[in-house]
C-alpha positions as CSV (number, residue, x, y, z in Angstrom):
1,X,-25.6,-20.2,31.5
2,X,-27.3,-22.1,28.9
3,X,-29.3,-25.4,28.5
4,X,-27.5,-28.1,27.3
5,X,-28.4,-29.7,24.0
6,X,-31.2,-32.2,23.8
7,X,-28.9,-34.3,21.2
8,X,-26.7,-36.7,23.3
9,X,-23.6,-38.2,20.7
10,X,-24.0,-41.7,21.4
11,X,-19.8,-42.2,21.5
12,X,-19.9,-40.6,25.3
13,X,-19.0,-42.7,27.6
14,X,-22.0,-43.9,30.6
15,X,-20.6,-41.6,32.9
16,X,-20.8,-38.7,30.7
17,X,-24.0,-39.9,29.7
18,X,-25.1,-39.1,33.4
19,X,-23.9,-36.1,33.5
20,X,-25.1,-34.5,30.9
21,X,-28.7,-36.2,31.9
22,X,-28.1,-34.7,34.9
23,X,-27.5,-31.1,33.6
24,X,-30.5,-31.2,31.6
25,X,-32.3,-32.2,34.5
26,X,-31.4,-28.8,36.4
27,X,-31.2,-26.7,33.8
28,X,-32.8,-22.6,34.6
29,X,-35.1,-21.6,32.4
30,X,-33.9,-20.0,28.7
31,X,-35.8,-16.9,29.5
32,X,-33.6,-16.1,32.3
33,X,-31.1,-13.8,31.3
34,X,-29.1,-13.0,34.4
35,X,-26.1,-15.3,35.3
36,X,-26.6,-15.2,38.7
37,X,-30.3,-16.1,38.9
38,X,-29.5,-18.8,36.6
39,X,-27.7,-19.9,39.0
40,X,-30.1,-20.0,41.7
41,X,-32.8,-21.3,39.5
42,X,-30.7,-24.3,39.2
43,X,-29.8,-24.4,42.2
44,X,-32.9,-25.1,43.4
45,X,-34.2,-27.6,40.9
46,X,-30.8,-29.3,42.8
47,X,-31.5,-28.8,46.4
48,X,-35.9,-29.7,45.6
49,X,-34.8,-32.8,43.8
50,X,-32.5,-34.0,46.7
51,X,-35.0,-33.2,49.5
52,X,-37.8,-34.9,47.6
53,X,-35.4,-37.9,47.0
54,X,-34.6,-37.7,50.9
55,X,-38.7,-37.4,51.8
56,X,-39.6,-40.5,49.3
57,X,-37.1,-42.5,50.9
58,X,-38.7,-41.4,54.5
59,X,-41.8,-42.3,54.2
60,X,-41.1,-44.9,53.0
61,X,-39.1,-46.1,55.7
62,X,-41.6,-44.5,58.3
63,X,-44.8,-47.1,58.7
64,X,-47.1,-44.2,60.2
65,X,-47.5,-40.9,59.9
66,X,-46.4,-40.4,56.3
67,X,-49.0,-37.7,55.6
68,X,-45.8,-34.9,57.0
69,X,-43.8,-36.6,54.0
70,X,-46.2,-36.4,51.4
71,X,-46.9,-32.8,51.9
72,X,-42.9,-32.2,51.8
73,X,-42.3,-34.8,49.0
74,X,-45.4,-32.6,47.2
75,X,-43.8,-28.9,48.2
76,X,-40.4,-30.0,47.0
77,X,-42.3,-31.7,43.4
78,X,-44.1,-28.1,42.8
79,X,-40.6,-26.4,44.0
80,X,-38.7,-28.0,41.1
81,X,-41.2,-27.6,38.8
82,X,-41.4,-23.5,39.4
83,X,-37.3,-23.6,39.4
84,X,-37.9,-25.1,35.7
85,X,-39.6,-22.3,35.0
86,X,-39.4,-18.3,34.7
87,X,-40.7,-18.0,37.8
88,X,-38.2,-19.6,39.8
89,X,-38.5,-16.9,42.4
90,X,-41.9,-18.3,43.6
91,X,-40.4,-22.0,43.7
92,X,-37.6,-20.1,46.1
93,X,-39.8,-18.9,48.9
94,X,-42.1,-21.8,48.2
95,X,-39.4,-24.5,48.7
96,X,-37.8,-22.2,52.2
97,X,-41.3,-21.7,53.9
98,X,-42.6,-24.5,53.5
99,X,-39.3,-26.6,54.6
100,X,-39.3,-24.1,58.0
101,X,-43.0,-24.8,58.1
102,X,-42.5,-28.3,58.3
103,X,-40.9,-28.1,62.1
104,X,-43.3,-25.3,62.8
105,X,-46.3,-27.8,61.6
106,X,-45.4,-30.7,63.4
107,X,-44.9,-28.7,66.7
108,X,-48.4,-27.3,66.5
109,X,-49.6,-30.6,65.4
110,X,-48.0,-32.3,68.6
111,X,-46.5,-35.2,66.8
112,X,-42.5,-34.1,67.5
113,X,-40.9,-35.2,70.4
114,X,-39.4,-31.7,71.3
115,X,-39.4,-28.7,69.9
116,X,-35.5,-28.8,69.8
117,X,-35.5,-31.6,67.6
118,X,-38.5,-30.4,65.3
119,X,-36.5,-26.9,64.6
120,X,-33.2,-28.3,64.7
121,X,-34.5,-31.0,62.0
122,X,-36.1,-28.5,59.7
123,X,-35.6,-24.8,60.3
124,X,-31.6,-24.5,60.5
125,X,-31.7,-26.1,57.7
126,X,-34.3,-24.0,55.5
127,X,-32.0,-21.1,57.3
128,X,-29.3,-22.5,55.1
129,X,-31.0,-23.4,51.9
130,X,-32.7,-19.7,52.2
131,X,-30.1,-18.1,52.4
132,X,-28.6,-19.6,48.9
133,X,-31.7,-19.2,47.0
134,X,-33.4,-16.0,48.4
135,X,-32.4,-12.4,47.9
136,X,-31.1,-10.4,51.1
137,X,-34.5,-8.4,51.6
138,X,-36.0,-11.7,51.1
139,X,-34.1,-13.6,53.5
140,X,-33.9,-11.2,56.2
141,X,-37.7,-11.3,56.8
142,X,-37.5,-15.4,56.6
143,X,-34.8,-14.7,59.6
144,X,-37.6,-12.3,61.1
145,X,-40.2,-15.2,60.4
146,X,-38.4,-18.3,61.5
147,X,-37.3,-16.5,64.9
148,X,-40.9,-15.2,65.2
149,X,-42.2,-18.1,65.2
150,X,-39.7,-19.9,67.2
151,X,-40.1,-17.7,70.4
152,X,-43.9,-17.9,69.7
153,X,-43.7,-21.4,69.5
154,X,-45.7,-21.1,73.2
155,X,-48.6,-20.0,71.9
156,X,-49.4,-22.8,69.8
157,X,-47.2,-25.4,70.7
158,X,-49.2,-29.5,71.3
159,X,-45.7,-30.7,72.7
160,X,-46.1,-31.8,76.3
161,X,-42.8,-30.6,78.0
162,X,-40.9,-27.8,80.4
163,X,-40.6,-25.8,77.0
164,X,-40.2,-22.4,78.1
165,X,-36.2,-22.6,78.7
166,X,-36.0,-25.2,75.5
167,X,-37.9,-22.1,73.2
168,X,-35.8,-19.4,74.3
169,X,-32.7,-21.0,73.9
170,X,-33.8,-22.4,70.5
171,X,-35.1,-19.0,69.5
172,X,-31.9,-17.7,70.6
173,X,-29.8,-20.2,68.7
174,X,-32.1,-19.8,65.4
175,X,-31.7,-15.8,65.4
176,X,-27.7,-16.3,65.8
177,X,-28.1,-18.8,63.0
178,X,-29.9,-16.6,61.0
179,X,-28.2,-13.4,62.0
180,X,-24.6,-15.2,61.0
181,X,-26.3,-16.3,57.9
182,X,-27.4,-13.1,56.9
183,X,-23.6,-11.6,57.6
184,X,-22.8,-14.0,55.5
185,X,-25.3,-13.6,52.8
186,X,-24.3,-9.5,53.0
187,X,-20.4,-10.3,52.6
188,X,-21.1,-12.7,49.6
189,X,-23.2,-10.6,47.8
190,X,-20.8,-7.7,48.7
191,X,-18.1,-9.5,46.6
192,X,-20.5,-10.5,44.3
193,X,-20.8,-6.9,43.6
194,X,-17.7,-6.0,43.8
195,X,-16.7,-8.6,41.2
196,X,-19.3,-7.8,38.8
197,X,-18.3,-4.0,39.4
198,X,-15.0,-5.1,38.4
199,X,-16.3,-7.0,35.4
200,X,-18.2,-4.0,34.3
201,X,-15.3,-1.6,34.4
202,X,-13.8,-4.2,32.4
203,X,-16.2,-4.3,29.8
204,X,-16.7,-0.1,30.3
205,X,-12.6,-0.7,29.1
206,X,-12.6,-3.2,26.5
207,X,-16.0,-1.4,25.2
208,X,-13.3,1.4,25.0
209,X,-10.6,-0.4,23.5
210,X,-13.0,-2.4,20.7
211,X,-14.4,1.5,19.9
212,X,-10.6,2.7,20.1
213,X,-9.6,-0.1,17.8
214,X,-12.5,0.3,15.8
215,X,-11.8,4.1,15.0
216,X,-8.2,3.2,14.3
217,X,-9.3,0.4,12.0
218,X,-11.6,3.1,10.1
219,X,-9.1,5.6,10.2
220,X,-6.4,3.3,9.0
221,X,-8.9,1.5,6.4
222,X,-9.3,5.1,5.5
223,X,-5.6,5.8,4.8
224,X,-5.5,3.0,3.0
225,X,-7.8,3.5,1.0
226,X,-6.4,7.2,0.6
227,X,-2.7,5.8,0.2
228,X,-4.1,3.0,-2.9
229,X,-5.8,6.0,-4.6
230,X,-2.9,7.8,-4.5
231,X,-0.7,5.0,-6.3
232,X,-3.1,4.3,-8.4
233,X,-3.4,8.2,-9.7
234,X,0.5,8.0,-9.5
235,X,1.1,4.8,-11.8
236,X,-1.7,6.0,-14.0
237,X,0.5,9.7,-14.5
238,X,3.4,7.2,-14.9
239,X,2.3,5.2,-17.1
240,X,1.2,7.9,-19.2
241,X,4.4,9.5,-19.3
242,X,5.4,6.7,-20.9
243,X,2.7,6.5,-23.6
244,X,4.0,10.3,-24.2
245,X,7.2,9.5,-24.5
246,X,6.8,6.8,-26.7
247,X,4.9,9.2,-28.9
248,X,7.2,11.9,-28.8
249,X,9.5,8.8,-30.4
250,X,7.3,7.5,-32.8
251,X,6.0,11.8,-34.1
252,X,9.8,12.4,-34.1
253,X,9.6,13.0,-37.9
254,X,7.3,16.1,-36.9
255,X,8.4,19.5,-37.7
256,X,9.9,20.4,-34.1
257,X,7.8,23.4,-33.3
258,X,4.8,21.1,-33.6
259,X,6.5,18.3,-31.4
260,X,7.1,20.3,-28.8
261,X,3.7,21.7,-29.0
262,X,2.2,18.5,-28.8
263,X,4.7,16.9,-25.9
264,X,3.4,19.9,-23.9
265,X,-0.3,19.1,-24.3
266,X,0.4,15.2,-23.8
267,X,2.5,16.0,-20.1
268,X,-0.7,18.3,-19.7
269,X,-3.4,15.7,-20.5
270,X,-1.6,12.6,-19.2
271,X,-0.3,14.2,-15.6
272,X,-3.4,17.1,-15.0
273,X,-0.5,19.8,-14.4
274,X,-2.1,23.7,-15.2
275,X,0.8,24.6,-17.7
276,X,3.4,22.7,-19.5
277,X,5.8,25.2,-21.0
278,X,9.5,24.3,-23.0
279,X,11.9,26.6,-23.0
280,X,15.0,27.2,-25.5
281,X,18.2,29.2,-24.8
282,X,18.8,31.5,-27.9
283,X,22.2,32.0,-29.7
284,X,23.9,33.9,-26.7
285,X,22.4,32.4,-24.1
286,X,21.3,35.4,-22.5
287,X,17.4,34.1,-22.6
288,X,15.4,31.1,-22.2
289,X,13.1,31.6,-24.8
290,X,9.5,29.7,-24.6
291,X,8.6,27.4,-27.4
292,X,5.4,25.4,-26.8
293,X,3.2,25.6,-24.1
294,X,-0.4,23.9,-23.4
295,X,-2.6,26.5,-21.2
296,X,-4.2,29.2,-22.8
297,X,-1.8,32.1,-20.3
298,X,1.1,30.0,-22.0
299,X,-0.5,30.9,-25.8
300,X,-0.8,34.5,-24.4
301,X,2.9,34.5,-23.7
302,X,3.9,32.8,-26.8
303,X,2.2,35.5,-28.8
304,X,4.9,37.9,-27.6
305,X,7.4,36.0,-27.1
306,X,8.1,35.3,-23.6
307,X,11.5,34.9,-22.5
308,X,13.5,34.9,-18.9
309,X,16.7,36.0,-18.5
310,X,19.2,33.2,-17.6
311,X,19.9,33.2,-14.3
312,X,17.4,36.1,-13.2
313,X,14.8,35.6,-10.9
314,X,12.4,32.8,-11.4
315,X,12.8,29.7,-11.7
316,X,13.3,28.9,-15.2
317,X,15.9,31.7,-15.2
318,X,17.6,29.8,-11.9
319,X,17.6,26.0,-13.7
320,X,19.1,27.6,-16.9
321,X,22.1,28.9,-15.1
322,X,22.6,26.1,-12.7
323,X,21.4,23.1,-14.4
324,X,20.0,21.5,-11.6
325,X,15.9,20.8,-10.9
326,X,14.1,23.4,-9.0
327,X,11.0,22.7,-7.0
328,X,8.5,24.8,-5.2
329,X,6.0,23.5,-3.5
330,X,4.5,26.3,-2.3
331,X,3.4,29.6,-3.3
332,X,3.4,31.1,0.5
333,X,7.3,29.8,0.6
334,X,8.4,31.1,-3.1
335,X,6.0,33.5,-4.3
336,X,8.2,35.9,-6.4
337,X,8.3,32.5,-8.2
338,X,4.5,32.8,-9.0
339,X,4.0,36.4,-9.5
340,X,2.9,35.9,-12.9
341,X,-0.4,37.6,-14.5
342,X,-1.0,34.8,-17.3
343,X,-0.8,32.1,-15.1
344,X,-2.5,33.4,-11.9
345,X,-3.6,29.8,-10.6
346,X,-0.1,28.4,-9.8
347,X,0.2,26.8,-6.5
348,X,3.7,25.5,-7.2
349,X,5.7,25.1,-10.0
350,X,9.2,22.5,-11.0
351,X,11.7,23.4,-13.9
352,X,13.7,20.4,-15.4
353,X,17.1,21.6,-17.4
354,X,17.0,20.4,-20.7
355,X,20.7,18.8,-21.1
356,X,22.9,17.7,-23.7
357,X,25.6,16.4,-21.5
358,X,26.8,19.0,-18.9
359,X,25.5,21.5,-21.3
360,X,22.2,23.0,-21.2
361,X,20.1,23.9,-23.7
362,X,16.4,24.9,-22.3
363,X,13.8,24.3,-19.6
364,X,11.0,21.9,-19.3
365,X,8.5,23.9,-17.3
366,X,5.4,22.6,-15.3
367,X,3.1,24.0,-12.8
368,X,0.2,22.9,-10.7
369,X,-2.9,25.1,-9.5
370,X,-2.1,22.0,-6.4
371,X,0.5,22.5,-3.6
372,X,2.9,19.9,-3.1
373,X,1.8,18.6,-6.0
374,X,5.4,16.9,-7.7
375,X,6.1,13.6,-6.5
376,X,9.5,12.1,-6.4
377,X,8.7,9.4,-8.6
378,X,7.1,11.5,-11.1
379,X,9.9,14.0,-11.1
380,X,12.5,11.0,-11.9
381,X,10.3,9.8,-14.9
382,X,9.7,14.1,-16.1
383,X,13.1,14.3,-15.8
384,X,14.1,11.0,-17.9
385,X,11.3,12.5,-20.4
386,X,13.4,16.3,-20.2
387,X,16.3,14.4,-21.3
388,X,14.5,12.9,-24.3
389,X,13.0,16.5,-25.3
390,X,16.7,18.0,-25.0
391,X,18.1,14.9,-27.7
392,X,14.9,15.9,-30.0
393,X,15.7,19.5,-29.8
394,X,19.5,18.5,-30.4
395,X,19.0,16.4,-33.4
396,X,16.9,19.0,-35.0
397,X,19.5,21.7,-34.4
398,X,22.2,19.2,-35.9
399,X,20.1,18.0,-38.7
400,X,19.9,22.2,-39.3
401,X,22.8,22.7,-39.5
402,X,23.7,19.3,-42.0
403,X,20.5,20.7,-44.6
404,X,23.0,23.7,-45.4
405,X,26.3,21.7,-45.9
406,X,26.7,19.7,-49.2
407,X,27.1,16.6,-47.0
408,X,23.9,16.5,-46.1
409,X,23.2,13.2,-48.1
410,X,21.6,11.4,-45.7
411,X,18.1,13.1,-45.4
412,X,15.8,12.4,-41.8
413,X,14.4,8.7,-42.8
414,X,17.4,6.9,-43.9
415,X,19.9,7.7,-41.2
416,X,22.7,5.3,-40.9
417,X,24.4,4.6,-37.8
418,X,27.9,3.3,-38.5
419,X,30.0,1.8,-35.6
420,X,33.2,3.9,-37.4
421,X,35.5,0.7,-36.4
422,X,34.3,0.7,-32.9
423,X,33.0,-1.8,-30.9
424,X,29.0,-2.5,-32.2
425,X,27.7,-3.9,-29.4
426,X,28.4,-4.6,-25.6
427,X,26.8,-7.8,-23.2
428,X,26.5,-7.7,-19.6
429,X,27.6,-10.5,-17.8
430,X,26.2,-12.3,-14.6
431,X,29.1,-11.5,-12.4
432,X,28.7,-7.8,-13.5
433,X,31.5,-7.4,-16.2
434,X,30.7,-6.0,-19.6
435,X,32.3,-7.3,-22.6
436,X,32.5,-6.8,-26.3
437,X,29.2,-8.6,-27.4
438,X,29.8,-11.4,-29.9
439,X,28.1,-11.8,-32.6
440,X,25.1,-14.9,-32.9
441,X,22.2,-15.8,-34.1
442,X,19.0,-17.4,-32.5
443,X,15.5,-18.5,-33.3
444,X,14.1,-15.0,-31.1
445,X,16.3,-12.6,-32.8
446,X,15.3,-13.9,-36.6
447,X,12.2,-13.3,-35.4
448,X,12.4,-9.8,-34.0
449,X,14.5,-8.8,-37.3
450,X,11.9,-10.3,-39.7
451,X,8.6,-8.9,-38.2
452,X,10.4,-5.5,-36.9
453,X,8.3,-6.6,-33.3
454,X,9.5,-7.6,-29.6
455,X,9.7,-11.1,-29.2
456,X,9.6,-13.0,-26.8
457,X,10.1,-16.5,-25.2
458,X,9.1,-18.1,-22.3
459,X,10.6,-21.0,-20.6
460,X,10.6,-24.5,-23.3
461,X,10.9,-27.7,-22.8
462,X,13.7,-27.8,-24.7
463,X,15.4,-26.1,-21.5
464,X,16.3,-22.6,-23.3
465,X,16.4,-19.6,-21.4
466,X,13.3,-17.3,-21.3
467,X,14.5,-13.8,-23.2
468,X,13.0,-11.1,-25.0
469,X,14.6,-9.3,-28.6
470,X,13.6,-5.9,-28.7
471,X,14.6,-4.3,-32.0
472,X,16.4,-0.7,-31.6
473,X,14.3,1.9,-34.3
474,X,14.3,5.0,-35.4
475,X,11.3,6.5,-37.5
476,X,10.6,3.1,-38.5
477,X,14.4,1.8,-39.8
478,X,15.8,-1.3,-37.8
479,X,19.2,0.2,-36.4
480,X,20.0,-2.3,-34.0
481,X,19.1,-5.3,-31.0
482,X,18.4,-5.4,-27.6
483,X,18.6,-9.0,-26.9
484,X,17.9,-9.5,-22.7
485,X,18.4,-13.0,-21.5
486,X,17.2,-14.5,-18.0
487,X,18.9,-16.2,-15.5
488,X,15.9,-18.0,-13.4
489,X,14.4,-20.9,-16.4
490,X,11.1,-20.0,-14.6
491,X,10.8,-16.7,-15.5
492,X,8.0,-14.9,-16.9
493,X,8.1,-11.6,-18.3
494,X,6.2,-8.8,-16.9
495,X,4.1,-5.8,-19.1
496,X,6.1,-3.3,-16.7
497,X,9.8,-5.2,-17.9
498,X,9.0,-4.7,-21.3
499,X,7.5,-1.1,-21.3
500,X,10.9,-0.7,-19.6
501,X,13.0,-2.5,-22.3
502,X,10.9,-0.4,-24.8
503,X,11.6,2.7,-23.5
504,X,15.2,2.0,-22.8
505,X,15.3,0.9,-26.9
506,X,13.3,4.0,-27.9
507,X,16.0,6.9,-26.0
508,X,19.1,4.7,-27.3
509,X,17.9,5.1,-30.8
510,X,17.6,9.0,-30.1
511,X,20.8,8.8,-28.4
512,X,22.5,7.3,-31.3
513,X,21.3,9.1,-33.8
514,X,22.1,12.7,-31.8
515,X,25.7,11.0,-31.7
516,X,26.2,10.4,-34.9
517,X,24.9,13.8,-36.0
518,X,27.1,15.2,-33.8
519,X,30.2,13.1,-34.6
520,X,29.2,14.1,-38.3
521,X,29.5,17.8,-37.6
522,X,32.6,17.2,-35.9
523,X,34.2,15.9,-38.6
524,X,32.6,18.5,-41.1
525,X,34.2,21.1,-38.8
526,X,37.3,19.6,-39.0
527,X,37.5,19.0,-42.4
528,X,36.6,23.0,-42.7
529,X,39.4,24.1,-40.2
530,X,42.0,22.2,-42.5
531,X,40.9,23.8,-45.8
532,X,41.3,27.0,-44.2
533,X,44.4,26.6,-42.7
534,X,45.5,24.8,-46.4
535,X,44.3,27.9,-47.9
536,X,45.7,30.3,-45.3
537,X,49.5,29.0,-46.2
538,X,48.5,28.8,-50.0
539,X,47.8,32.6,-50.2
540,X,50.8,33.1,-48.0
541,X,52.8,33.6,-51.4
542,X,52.6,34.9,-54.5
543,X,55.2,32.9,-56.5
544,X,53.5,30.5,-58.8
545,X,56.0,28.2,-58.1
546,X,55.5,28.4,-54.2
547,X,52.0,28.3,-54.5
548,X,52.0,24.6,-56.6
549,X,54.6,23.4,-53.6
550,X,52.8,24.4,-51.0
551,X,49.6,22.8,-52.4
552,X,50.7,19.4,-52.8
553,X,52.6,19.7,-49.3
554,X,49.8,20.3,-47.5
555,X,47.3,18.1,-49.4
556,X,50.3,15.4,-48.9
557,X,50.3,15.9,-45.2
558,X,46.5,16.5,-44.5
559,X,45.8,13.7,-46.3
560,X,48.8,11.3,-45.8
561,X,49.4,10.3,-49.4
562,X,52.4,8.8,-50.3
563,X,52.6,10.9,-53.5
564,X,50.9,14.2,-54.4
565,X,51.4,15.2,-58.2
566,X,50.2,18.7,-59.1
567,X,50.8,20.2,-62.8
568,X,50.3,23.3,-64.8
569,X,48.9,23.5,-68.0
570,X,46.2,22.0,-70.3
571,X,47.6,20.8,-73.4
572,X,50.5,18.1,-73.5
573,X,52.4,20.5,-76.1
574,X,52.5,23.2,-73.9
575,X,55.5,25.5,-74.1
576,X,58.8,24.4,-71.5
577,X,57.8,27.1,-68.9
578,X,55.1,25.1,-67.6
579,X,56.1,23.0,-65.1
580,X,55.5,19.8,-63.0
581,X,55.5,19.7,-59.3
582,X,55.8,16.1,-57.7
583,X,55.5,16.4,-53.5
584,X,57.0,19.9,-53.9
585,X,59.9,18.9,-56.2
586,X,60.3,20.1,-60.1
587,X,59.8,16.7,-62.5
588,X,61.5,16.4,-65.4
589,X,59.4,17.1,-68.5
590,X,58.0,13.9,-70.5
């Protein structure tokens, strides 16, 4: 229990006034710390302030013989006072001895008409107000005391009367008083204890709890702290794997064998992995062949020329065969996986197929000296970043294969990519259909085209809708337009949207150049396959004649001409036997 303040807020009403003068008035001591002496510190500036209010108004009422209440009106001033005070304790027994004192005084003094009346008047009730203000030890010698003095009461009493029945009845009456009082005092302070036990075990429990929760909160705070760590390690491998593959697009004019070499390093340096190793089927695909590789046991096995078997045990040779990722995550659960002298740290190990279509062509291999250490998120983006090493190797296979063919006009830098009549552009529409994208023209797209740059817009006043034009390039040559568009007029464009438009721009231009080199190939190879079979039927005969029929008839129907003129001879004078074939039928001579 604390004092009240000393500052009063003048808005309180009178009667709240008086209250709160009143709770001044009795407040314990601030040095006293227990609740329960509080309480009977107050208590007692109460009880001494009512009895000296009582005693003032006695004497003065009484015209003789005030002196009795002076010395109680003085007790009960000194009383308060000590309540006020840390040593409330000695106001206590002050303010109870003196009250039972009082009767006892007067008695000896003579001046009561009985002895009955004097104890009755005084005694039973310092009995009471003892037994609220003193401690048990305390009160049960002022029960001792009081009855004492009653039966001795004899001995020193002035009162002129047959007391000897009167004093051992009072006696009598004041021990059952203060026996009863006592009981009652015990069972009190029994379920005092008994409640403060309680309250204890209480605090004992929620000491517990707050201790419990506080451990949790560390422990949790600690996860936490653990789990952000963690995602921020993971978006920074992320984005790095993004940086690398936005370099492998922008070095793809690199001799392969030293794009690989550095994509290897890059996955290496961005992502911490022990090795990074790519691996190439050969001609037969009997062998995954290693190409690249970062660590220095992956040098060692370049030097001679490391290959696995496809399909034999490991598992590069098991992704080479099946096509599908392989993870393990530990070298305890896989370790014929790791049994490999050049790369003795490896903990656990993932192989990504490199595909062209259902087809594959090689192995992106990575291990960790960590176990557990691939992440689904990251193997999503390696395996995005697999796919865009398997179009690189591709496209350098198919530009090969074009630097032997006469065809092979258009050089790396000036690649065209021609729609061949097909549709040149798609748009997705809100409810989720995808139509033939028609061509316009806006303020965002001159711009992209002119700077060769993203663009973007935010929202305008004008009420357009926010958008972004990422040009489509490949080694530097404009080859198309991304052109994304926003529903919400609020919208604001994130760094993460357009690294993600980026990237998505970046492997279509790969895609679309590995297409058309491929669709150039394919119609290389079929233009081959007809000469041969034109030549197969042409040196089917050897009748001049025949041969000059059969030429135009095939050149006629490979080529669907609506006349094929073929003729023999030089000179316009030559002799009648040469001859003049016109879709397989003999001309006349002009």
């Amino acid at each position: 229990m604390t004092a009240p303040s000393s500052s009063v807020d003048m808005n309180l009403s009178w009667g709240e006034r008086l209250r709160f003068f009143l709770q001044k008035l009795v407040a314990p001591h601030p040095s006293i710390p227990d609740e329960g002496k509080q309480r009977r510190a107050q208590l007692l500036c109460s009880l001494s302030l009512i009895v000296l209010s009582l005693t003032i108004a006695g004497g003065i009422a009484t015209k003789n013989e005030i002196y009795p209440f002076e010395i109680l009106a003085g007790v009960s001033l000194l009383s308060y006072l000590l309540g006020r005070t840390k040593y409330f304790n000695l106001g206590a027994y002050l303010f109870s001895y003196s009250l039972a004192g009082f009767a006892f005084m007067r008695i000896y003094l003579g001046t009561a008409s009985t002895v009955e009346s004097a104890i009755s008047t005084s005694v039973y009730v310092a009995l009471v107000l003892a037994g609220a203000l003193l401690s048990q030890q305390s009160f049960f010698l002022f029960v001792v005391a009081t009855t004492v003095a009653t039966f001795a009461v004899p001995l020193y009493s002035n009162v002129t009367q047959n007391f000897f029945d009167n004093v051992t009845r009072t006696g009598g009456v004041v021990l059952s008083v203060g026996i009863l009082l006592f009981g009652v005092n015990v069972y009190l302070s029994s379920l005092e204890q008994s409640r403060l036990k309680k309250l204890q075990n209480m605090n004992v429990e929620l000491d517990e709890v707050r201790k419990t929760l506080e451990s949790r909160v560390e422990s949790r705070t600690a996860e936490l702290q653990e789990i952000n760590s963690e995602i921020v390690s993971r978006a920074a491998r992320l984005q790095g794997l993004s940086r690398v593959s936005l370099t492998i697009a922008e070095s793809i004019d690199q001799r392969l064998q030293d794009l690989l070499s550095q994509t290897t390093k890059a996955i290496s340096d961005t992502t911490g992995y022990y090795h990074v190793g790519i691996f190439q089927l050969d001609e037969n695909r009997e062998f995954a062949v290693l190409r690249a590789a970062n660590s220095t046991g992956g040098q060692r096995m370049l030097e001679r020329r490391h290959q696995l078997r496809v399909g034999g045990t490991g598992i590069v040779g098991y992704v080479t065969q099946s096509g599908r990722t392989r993870i393990a995550l530990d070298t305890g659960a896989d370790a014929v996986f790791f049994n490999n002298p050049d790369l003795p740290r490896t903990r656990s190990e993932m192989a990504i197929p490199l595909k062209i279509g259902l087809q594959v062509i090689g192995a992106l291999d990575i291990q960790s000296t960590q176990p557990s250490a691939f992440r689904e998120e990251e193997v999503a983006a390696l395996t995005t970043l697999a796919n865009q090493i398997a179009l690189i190797v591709q496209n350098a296979n198919l530009n090969q294969g074009d630097s032997d063919s006469p065809s092979a006009g258009l050089g790396r830098g000036r690649l065209r990519i021609d729609p061949g009549g097909k549709t040149p552009g798609f748009t997705y529409m809100p409810d989720g259909s995808i139509v033939a994208a028609a061509e316009f023209d806006s303020e965002i797209i001159r711009k992209s085209l002119e700077t060769g740059e993203p663009a973007i817009r935010e929202q305008l006043a004008s009420g357009a809708s926010p958008s972004i034009a990422m040009p489509v390039k490949l080694r530097d040559q404009l080859i198309g337009m991304i052109h994304v568009e926003a529903a919400d007029p609020s919208r604001k464009w994130t760094e993460d949207e357009i690294s993600i438009l980026q990237a998505v721009s970046d492997r279509a231009a790969l895609a679309l150049e590995n297409a058309s080199l491929f669709e150039a190939a394919e119609r290389r190879a079929n233009l081959e396959r007809a000469i041969a079979e034109m030549s197969d039927r042409i040196g089917e005969s050897n009748d001049v004649e025949r041969i000059l029929q059969t030429s135009i008839q095939e050149l006629g129907r490979t080529m669907g001409a609506t006349r094929t003129f073929i003729q023999i001879g030089t000179l316009p004078s030559a002799s009648s036997e040469s001859g003049r074939y016109d879709n397989g039928e003999e001309a006349d001579p002009k």
